[in-house]
Each structure stands twice: as C-alpha cells, then as structure tokens.
N, C-alpha and C positions, 0 to 999 in steps of 0.2 A: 782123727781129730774131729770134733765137733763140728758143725755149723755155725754157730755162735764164733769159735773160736777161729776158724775160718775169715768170717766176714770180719772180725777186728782185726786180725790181719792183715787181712785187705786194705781195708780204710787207714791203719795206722803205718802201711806200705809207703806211703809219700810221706817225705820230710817238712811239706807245709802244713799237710793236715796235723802231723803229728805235734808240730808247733803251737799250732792252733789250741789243740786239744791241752796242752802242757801250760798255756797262756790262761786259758779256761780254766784249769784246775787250779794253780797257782796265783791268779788275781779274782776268780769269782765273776758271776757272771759278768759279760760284756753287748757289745750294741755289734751289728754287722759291721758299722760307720767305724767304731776304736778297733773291731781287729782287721780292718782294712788298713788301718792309718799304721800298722807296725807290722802287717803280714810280706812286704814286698811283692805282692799281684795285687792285680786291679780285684775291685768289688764284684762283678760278676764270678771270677774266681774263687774268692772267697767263700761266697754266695755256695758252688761249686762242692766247695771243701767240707764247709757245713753242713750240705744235704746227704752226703759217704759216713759224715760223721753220725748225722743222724739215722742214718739207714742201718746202722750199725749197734746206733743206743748207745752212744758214746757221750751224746749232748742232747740237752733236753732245749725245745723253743717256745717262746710266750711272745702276743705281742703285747707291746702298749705304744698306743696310738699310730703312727706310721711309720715305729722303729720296732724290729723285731730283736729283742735278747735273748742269747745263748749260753745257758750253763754248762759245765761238765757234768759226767756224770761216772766218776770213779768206778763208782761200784760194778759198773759194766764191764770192768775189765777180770771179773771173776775167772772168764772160762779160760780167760789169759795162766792167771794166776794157777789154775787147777793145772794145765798143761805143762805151767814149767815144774810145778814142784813136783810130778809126777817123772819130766826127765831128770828132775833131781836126786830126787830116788833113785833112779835108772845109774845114772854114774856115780851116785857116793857109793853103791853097791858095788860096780867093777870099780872104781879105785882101792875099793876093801880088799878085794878078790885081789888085784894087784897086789897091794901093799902088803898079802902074804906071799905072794908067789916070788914077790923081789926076798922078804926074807927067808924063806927058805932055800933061793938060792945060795944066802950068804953063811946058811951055815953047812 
C-alpha cells in the first residue's frame, strides 16, 4: 500500500474527522467556528481534526481575516479509490474462479 494511501487512512481512521471531512465535502467550504458548532468536541479539537486532515491533503485552508476556512478536497482520495478497485479486481476474480468450481461440482 502506498504512502498516500496509508496516511488517508489514518486521518480518515476517526469517526470525527471523517465527519468533518464528509461535512466539508457535502456543504462546501466552512469556518473552524460552524464545524465546531455541529462537530460535538470543543474547538481546540476540531482545530486537532483539521490539521490530520490536512497533513493528509484531504482539506485545503485560507484565511480571511481572523477566521480560518476549510474546504475538502475529494480528489485526494485518489489513492483511496486505486486501492479499492484493485481489491476489487482481486475478488470479482476468485468469485469467477468460484462461481466455476460451484458449477462444476453440480454437474
């Protein structure tokens, strides 16, 4: 497994971060202040969740003025996506394999 593919795993390993990140992709960027206000942990936390996320290249940050916004960043989840369709490959192949060997037991 990749490096890449590794460290998104990691960061996407917690179910707040992964919230976060899922919040981010689906409402577009937000302020530390609004995904505090529906994350359930304090702000330093968040704060926390944010910098895994971004050590990862999951979320991109800009500030303006003394608020710092956080976008997702989908496309990072590339080496995600190459991982799985490669296990996917892996098993449609032995359920093939399978799915002759069940029939030729049946004849």
């Amino acid at each position: 497994m990749s490096t890449a593919a590794n460290s998104l795993f990691r960061a996407l390993a917690d179910p707040t971060r992964r919230a976060i990140f899922e919040r981010l992709t689906r409402d577009g960027e937000q302020t530390v202040h609004a995904l505090t206000e529906v994350a359930g942990v304090s702000q330093p936390m968040v704060s926390k969740h944010l910098s895994a996320l971004k050590r990862a290249r999951l979320v991109h940050n800009r500030r303006q003025g003394r608020e710092t916004h956080y976008r997702a960043r989908p496309e990072a989840l590339a080496p995600l996506v190459d991982w799985i369709s490669h296990y996917s490959a892996f098993w449609r192949s032995k359920l093939d394999e399978l799915g002759d060997v069940l029939e030729r037991m049946d004849k």
